[in-house]
C-alpha positions in Angstrom: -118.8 -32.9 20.7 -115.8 -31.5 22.5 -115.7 -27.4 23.3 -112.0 -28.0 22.8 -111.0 -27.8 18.8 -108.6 -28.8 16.9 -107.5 -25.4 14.7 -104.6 -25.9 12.1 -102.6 -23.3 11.2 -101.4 -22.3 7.8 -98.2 -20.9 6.9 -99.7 -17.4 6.3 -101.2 -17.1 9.4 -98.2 -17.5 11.2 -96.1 -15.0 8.7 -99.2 -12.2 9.3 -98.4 -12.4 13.0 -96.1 -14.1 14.9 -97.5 -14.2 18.1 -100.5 -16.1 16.9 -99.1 -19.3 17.7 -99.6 -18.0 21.6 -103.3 -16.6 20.7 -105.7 -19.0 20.4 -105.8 -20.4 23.8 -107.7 -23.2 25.0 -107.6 -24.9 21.5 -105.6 -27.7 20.5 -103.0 -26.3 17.6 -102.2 -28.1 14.8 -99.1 -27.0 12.5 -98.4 -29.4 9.5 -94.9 -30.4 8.2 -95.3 -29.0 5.3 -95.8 -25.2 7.2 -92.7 -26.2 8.6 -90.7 -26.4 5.0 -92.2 -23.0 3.9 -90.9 -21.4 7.3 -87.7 -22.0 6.4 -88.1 -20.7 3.2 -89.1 -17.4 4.5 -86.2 -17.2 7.4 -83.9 -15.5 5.6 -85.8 -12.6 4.1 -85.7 -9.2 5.1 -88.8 -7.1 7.2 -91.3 -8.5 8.8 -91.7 -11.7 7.1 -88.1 -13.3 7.9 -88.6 -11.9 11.6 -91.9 -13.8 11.9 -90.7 -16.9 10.4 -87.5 -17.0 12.6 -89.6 -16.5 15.6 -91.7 -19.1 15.3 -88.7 -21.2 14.5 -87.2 -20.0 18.0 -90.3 -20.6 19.5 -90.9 -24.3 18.3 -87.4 -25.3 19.1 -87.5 -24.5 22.8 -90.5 -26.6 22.7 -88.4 -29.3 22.3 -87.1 -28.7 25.7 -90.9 -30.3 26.9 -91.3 -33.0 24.3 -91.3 -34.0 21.4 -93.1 -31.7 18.5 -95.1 -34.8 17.1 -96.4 -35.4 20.7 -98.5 -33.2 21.8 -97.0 -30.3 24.3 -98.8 -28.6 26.6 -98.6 -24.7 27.3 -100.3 -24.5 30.5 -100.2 -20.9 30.5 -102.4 -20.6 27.5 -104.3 -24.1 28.3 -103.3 -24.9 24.2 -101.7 -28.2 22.9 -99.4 -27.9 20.1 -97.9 -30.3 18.0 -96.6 -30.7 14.7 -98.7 -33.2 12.2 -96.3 -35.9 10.3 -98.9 -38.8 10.0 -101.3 -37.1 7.5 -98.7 -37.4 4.9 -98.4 -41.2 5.2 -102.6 -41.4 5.7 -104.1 -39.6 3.5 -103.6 -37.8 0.2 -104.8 -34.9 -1.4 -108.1 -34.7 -3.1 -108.7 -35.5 -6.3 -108.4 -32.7 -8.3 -105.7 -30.8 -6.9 -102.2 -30.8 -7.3 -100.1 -32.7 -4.3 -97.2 -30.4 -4.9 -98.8 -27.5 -3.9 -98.2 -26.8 0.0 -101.7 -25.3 0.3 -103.1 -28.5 -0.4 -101.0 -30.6 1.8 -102.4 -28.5 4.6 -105.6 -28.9 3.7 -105.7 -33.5 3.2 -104.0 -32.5 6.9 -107.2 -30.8 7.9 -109.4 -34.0 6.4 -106.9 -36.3 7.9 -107.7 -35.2 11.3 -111.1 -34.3 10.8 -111.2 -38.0 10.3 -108.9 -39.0 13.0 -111.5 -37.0 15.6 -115.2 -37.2 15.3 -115.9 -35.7 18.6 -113.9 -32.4 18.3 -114.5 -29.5 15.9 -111.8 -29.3 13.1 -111.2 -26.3 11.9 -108.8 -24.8 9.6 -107.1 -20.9 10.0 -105.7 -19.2 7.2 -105.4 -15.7 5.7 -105.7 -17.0 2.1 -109.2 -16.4 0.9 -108.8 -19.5 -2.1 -107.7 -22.2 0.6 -110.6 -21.0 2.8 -112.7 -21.4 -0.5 -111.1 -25.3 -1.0 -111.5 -26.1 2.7 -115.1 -25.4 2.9 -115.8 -27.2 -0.8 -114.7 -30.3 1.1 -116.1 -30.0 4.0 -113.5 -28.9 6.4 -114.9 -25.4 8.0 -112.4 -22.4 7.6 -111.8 -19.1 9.0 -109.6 -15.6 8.7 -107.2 -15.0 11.8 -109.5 -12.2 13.0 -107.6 -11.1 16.0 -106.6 -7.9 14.3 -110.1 -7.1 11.9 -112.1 -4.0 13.1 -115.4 -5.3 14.1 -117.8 -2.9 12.5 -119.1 -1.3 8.9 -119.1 2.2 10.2 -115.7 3.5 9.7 -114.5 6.7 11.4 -114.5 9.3 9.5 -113.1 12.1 11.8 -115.8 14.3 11.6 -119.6 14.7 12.6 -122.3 17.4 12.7 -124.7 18.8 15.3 -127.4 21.2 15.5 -127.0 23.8 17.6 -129.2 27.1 18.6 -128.0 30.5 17.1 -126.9 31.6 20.7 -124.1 28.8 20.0 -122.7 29.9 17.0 -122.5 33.6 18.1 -120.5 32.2 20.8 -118.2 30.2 19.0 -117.2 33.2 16.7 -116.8 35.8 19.5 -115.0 33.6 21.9 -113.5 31.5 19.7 -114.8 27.8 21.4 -117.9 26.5 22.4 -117.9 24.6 26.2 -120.9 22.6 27.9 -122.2 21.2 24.4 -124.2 17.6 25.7 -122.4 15.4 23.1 -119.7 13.0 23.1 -116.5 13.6 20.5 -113.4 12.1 19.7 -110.3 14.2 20.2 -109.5 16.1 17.9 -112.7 15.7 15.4 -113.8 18.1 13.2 -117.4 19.3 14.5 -119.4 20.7 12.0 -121.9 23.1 14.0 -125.4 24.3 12.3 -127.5 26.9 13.5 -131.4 27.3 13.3 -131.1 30.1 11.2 -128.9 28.9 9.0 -125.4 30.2 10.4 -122.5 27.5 11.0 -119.0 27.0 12.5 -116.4 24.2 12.1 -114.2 23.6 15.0 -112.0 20.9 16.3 -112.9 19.2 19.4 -110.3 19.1 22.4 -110.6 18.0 25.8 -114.6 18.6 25.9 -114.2 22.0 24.1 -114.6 22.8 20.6 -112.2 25.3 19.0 -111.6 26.9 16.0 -109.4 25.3 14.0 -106.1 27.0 14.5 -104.3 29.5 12.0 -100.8 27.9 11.1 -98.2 30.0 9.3 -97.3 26.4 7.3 -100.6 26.9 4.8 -99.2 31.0 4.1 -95.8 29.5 3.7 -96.4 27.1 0.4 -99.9 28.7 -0.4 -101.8 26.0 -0.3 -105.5 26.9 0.0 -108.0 23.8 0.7 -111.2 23.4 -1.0 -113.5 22.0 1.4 -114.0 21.3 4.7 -112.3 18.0 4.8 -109.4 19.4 3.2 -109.5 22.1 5.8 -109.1 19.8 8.4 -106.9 18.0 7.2 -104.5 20.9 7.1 -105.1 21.8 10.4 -103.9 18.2 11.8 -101.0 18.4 9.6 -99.7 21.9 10.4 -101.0 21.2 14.4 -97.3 20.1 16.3 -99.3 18.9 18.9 -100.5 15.8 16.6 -97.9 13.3 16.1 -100.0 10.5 14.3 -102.6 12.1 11.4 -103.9 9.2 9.0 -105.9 10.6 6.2 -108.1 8.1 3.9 -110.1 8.9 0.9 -110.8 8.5 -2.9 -108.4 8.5 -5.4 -107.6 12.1 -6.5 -108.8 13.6 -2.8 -105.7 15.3 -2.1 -104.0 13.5 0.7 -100.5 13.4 -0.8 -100.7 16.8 -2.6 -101.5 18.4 0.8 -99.3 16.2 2.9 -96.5 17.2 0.8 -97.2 21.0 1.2 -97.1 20.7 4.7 -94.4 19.0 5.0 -92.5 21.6 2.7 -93.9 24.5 4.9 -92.5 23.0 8.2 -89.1 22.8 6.6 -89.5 26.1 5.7 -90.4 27.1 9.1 -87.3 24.9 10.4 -90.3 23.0 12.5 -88.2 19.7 10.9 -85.1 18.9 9.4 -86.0 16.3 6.8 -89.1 14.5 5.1 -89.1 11.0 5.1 -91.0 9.2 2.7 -91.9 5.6 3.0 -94.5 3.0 1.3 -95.0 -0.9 0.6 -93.3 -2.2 -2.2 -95.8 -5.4 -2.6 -97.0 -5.0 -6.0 -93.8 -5.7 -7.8 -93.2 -9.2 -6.9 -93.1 -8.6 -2.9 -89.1 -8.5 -3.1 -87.1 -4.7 -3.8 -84.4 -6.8 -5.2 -85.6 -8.0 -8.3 -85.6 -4.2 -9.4 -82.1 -2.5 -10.5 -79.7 -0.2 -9.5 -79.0 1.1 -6.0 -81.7 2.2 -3.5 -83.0 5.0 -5.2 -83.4 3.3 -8.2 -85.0 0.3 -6.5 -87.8 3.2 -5.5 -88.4 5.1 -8.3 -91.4 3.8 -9.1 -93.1 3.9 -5.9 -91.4 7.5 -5.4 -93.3 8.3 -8.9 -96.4 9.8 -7.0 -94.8 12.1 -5.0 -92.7 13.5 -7.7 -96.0 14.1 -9.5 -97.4 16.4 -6.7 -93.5 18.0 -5.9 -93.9 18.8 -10.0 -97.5 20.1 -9.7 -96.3 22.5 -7.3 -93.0 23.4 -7.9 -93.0 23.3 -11.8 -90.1 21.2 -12.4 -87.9 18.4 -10.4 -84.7 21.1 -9.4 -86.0 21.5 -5.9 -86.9 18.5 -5.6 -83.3 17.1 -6.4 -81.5 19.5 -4.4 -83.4 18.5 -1.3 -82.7 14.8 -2.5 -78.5 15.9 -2.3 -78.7 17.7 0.9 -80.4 14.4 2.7 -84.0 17.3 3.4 -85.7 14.1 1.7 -85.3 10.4 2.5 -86.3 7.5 1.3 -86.4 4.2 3.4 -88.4 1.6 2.3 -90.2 -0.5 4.9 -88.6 -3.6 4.5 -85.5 -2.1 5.8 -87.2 0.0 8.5 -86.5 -1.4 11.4 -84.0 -0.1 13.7 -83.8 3.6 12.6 -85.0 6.4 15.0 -86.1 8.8 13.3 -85.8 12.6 15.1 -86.9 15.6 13.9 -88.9 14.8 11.1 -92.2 14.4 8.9 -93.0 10.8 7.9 -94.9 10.1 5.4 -96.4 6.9 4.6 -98.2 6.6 1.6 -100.5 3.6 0.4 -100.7 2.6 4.2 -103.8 0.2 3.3 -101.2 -2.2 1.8 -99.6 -2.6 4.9 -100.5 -4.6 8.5 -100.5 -3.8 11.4 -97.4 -4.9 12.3 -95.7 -3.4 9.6 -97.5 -0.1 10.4 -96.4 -0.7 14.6 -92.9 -1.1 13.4 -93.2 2.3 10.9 -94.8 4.5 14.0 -92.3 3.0 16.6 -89.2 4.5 14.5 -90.6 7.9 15.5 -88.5 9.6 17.6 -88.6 13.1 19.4 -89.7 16.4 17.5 -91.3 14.5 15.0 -94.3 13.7 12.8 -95.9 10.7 10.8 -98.7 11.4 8.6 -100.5 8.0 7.3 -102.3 7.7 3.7 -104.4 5.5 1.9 -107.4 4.7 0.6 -109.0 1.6 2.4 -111.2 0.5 -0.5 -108.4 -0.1 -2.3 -106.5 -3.1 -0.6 -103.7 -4.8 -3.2 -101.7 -6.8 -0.3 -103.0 -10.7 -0.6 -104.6 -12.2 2.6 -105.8 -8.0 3.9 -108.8 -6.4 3.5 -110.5 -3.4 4.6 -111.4 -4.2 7.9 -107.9 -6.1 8.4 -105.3 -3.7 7.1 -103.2 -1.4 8.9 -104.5 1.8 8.5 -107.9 0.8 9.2 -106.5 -0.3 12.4 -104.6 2.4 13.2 -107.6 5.1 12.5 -109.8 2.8 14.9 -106.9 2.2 17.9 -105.9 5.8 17.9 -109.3 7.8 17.1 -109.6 8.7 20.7 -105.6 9.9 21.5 -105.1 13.9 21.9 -102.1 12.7 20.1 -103.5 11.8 16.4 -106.4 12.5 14.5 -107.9 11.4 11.3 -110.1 12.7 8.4 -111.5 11.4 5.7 -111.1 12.6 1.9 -114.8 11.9 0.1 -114.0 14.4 -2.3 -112.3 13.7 -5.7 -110.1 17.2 -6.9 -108.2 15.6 -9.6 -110.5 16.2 -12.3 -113.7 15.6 -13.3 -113.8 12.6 -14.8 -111.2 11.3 -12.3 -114.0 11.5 -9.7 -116.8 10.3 -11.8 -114.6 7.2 -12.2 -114.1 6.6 -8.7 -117.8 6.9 -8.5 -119.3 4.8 -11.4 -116.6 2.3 -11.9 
């Protein structure tokens, strides 16, 4: 059998990503007509989806320059075929069973058609959605996720570790204020939790092969916030620290990463370190599309706006602040479908339910930020909603892996629930 396989593409492959039409090379790629129909479909929406369809359009139609699309074309720089499938249509029809209408299935009698077609080469069909991958293999047609953006391993960062260290260590830390020469490899910024022989401790922050104590900010004073536990702690620090521009911070359900976000972000107005809070989230759960909820853009976001007004109410007592900053423009929403091409100086982003987004949509979030600003990611990455993700494949997962190691961003994780009692014993036995 043939090294060289034949991998067709489904339509939510190529709306994930756009460029994955140029990233399996040395394959022969496969798009069916019926792909084709649902691209079009997609071309005129908004965000990331439109841009991804239109792109591939683009792309496909300067391909005509070589050939034609139902003959195959060859990308030399890739050393990939591609060529759009029309005979599978007339050849063969969809299983028995399922419904010929549905474009899912189309794609999948063209996977059989061609698995028939070729005996010597490997067949193989790529797609994000789990139930086609399901259908393929029940027929017999092997399937796979596009894995070009999964994280490839079960041990998460976490953005903090512990070490033993002699006593002589931690009396160093505390009267000097750092501890150099330790024979360990860190992250940057990672919380280190230090332990003594004797039973002393110190938590410090790792920087350039030094561990520090975790610096005092004026921000925490400023909204009197006071954190709970270490995590919390740390997670303060990265948010008050000017010198990190990226902080993502995952965890439970009740953990505190808005609540504290939020209080920063109030305290560096305050301090006049920014000029305005941005807040931004996905909108998928509501049927993928802002537009089929009233009213103008506000409106559009109350609900997803709803957990932020429940910590700004926790804190504050009533909504009046809240509004006021609201008026002056000190808060702003902008929902990520309509993200793209604002710069945004000066500011503290916030991103909340970040494991509902990719990674594209998550590159084109952090690529708004512009000078004298922050962006602060949340989520909790056992708790993926957005279809054809998961937590090894969505964006903030991504994001806490690619940027673990930058003096520019740092990550913790939340593991402990403060909402309540039986809030956390939820999240534990349900």
């Amino acid at each position: 059998m043939s090294k060289r396989k034949i991998l067709v593409l489904d339509t939510s492959v190529l709306l994930y990503d756009k460029t994955a039409i140029h990233s399996l090379t040395g394959n022969d790629i496969i798009i069916p007509l019926t792909v084709l129909d649902e691209l079009d479909r997609f071309k005129e929406k908004k965000g990331l989806l439109g841009e991804n369809a239109r792109y591939v359009n683009r792309y496909l139609d300067t391909l005509r320059m070589d050939g034609r699309l139902d003959e195959e074309i060859y990308i030399k720089e890739n050393d990939q075929t591609i060529r759009v499938e029309i005979e599978a249509s007339k050849e063969i029809k969809v299983p028995d069973g399922l419904n010929e209408s549905y474009a899912d299935n189309r794609i999948l009698a063209t996977a059989l058609y061609l698995q028939k077609l070729n005996p010597e080469k490997k067949v193989k069909l790529i797609t994000k959605d789990i139930n086609l991958r399901v259908k393929s293999d029940t027929l017999g047609v092997p399937a796979e996720d596009y894995y070009k953006d999964h994280i490839e391993t079960d041990q998460f960062y976490t953005g903090e570790t512990e070490i033993l260290v002699n006593d002589r260590d931690v009396d160093d830390f505390f009267e000097n204020g750092k501890l150099e020469n330790i024979d360990a490899t860190f992250m940057e910024n990672q919380l280190i939790l230090g332990r003594g022989g004797s039973g002393g401790s110190f938590l410090g922050i790792h920087k350039e092969g030094v561990v520090e104590k975790l610096p005092v900010s004026g921000v925490n004073k400023h909204v009197g916030v006071e954190p709970r536990n270490k995590e919390q702690k740390f997670a303060m620090s990265l948010l008050n620290d000017p010198n990190i521009q990226l902080v993502t911070l995952t965890g439970i359900a009740g953990s505190g990463k808005t609540f504290l976000t939020l209080m920063s972000a109030m305290g560096h107005l305050g301090l006049e370190n920014y000029k305005r809070i941005i807040f931004t989230r996905s909108i998928e759960p509501v049927g993928r599309d802002i537009g089929y909820l009233p009213g103008d853009m506000d409106e559009k976001m109350a609900p997803w706006l709803a957990p932020l007004i429940d910590n700004f109410r926790h804190a504050f007592g009533d909504m009046t602040y809240f509004n006021c900053m609201m008026e002056k423009g000190q808060i702003d929403v902008a929902p990520l479908s309509y993200i793209r091409g604002r710069t945004f100086n000066d500011s503290f982003v916030i991103v909340d339910e970040a494991q509902n987004a990719t990674i594209h949509e998550l590159k084109t979030v952090i690529t708004r930020i512009g000078n004298g600003s922050k962006i602060v990611l949340l989520g909790d990455t056992d708790q993926v909603d957005t279809p054809y993700i998961d937590s090894k494949s969505n964006g903030l997962s991504i994001i806490v892996e690619k940027f673990k190691d930058s003096p520019l961003a740092g990550h913790i994780r939340l593991s402990r629930g403060q909402r309540s009692d039986i809030a956390t014993l939820a999240t534990k036995i349900l």
